[in-house]
C-alpha positions as CSV (number, residue, x, y, z in Angstrom):
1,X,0.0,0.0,0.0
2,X,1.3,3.5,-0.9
3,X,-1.2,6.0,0.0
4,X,-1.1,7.4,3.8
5,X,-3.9,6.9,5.7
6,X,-5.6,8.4,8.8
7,X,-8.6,7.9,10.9
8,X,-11.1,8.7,8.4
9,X,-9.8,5.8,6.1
10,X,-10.7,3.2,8.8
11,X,-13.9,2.5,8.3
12,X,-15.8,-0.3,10.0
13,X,-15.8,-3.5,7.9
14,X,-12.5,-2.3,6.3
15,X,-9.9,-5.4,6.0
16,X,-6.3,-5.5,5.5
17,X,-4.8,-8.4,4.7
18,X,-1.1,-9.4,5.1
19,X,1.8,-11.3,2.7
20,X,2.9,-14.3,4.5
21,X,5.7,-15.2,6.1
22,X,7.0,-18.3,6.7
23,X,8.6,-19.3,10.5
24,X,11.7,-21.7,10.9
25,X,12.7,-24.0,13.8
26,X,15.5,-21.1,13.9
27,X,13.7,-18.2,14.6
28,X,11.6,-20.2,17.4
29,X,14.4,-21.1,19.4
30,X,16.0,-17.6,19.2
31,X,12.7,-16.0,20.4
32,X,12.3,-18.2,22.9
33,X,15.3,-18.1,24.6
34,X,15.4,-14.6,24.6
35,X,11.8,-14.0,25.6
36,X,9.8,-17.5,26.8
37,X,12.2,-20.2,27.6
38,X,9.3,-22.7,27.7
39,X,10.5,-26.1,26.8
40,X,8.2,-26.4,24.2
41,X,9.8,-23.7,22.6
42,X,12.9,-24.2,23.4
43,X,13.8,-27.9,23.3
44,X,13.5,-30.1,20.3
45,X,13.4,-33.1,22.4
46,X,11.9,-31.6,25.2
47,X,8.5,-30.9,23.1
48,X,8.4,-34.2,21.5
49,X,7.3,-35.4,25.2
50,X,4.9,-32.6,25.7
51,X,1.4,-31.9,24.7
52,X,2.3,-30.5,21.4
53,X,4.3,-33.8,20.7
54,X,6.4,-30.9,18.9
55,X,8.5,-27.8,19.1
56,X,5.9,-25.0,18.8
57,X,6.1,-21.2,18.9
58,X,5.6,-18.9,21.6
59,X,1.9,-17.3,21.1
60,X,4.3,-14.3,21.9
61,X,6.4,-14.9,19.1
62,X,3.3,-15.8,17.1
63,X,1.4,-11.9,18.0
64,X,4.6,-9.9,17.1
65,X,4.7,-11.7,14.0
66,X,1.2,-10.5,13.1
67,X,1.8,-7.3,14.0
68,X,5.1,-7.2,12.0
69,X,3.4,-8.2,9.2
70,X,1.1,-5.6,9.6
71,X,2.8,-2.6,9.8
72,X,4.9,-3.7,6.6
73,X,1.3,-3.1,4.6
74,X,2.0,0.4,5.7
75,X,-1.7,1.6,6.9
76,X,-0.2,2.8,10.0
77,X,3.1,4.3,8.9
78,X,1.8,8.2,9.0
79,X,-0.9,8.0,11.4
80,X,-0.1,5.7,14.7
81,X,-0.2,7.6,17.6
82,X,0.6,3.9,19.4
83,X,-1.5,1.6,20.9
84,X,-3.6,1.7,25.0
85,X,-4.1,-2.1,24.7
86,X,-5.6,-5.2,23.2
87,X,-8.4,-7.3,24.9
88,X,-9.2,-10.7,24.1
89,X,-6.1,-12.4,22.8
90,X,-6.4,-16.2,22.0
91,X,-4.1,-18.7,20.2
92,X,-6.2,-21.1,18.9
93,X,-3.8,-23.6,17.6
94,X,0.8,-24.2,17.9
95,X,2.8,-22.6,15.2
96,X,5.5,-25.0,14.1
97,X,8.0,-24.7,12.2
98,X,7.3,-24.2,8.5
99,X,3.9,-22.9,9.2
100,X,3.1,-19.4,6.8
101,X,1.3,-17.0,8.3
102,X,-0.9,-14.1,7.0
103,X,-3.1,-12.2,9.0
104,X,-6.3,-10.3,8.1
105,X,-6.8,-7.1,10.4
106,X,-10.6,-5.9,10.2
107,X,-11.6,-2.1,11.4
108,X,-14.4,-3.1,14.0
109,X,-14.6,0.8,15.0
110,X,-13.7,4.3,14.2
111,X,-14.0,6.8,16.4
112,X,-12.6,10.9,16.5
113,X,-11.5,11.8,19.9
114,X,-13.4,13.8,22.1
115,X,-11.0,16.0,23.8
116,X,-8.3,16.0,21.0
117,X,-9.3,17.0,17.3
118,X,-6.2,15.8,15.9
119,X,-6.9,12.7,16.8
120,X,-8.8,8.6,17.1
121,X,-9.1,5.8,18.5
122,X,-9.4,2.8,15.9
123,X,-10.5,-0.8,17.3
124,X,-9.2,-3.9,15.1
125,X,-9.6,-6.9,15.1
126,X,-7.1,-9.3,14.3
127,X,-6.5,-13.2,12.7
128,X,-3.8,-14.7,12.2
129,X,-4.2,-17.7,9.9
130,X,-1.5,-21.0,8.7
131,X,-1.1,-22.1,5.6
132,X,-4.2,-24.0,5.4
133,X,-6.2,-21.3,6.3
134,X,-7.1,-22.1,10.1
135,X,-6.7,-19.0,12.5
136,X,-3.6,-19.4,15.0
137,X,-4.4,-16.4,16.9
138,X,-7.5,-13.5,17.3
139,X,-7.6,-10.3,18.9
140,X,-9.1,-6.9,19.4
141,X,-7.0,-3.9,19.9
142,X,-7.3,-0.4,19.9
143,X,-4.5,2.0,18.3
144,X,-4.8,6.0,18.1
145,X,-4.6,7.2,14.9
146,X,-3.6,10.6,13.4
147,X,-7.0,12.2,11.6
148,X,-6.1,13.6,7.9
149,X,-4.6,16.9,8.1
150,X,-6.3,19.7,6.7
151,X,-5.3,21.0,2.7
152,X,-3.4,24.0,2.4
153,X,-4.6,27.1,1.3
C-alpha cells in the first residue's frame, strides 16, 4: 500500500490483509530463549514429550509476528499515535516450524477523539491464519490514529 492513511480511512468492515511469512525451527528457538524459555519452545526433544508432541512457537512470538506483518502493509506508517491495549487475545492452535502466516486485520470501530481533534481511536480486530487457512491467533485492539490533516490554502 502506498497512499497514507488516517482515521477517516478506517472505516468499519474495512480489511487489510497481510503477505505471509514463513517461520523456521530457527527463529523459534531464538525467540524463545530470549523472551519465553518454555521447553516447548525451546527444546526439540523436550517438546516431542509434551502436549504438542512438537516444538511449537511462543503465542508471543506468534502476535509480534502479526503485527510485523502488519505494519509492513503500511496503513499505520503516517498516522499511529501507538496503541492503549488489546483485549481478548487467544491462540487457537501451535505454530510450528514451517507454518506461513498471514493475517487479516478488520476495522471493528472508528471513532474521533473527544478532547483532541487531531486525533482517534481505531478498534481492530485481528486473525492470524496457517497455511491451510485455520486461524492461530485473534484479537481486538485499539490503536490511536492521526485524523487527515487539513489541505493547504
Amino acid at each position: 500500500m502506498s497512499e497514507a492513511f488516517y482515521l477517516e480511512d478506517f472505516t468499519p468492515g474495512r480489511e487489510f490483509r497481510t503477505e505471509g511469512v514463513t517461520i523456521t525451527e530457527a527463529q523459534i528457538l531464538d525467540f524463545a530463549l530470549a523472551f519465553d524459555p518454555q521447553p516447548f519452545h525451546l527444546d526439540v526433544e523436550a517438546a516431542k514429550q509434551s502436549i504438542f508432541g512438537g516444538l511449537i512457537a511462543s503465542g508471543f512470538h506468534t502476535m509480534a509476528l502479526t503485527f510485523r506483518l502488519f505494519a509492513q502493509t503500511r496503513a499505520l506508517a503516517a498516522c499511529s499515535l501507538g496503541s492503549p491495549g488489546a483485549d481478548e487475545l487467544r491462540w487457537l492452535r501451535p505454530v510450528r516450524p514451517g507454518d506461513t502466516l498471514r493475517a487479516v486485520v478488520r476495522v471493528v470501530e472508528q471513532r474521533p477523539s473527544a478532547s483532541k481533534a487531531d486525533r482517534g481511536l481505531v478498534r481492530l480486530h485481528w486473525t492470524t491464519l496457517n497455511q491451510n487457512g485455520e486461524p492461530v491467533l485473534t484479537m481486538t485492539s485499539m490503536q490511536l490514529v492521526r485524523r487527515r490533516p487539513a489541505a493547504p490554502g
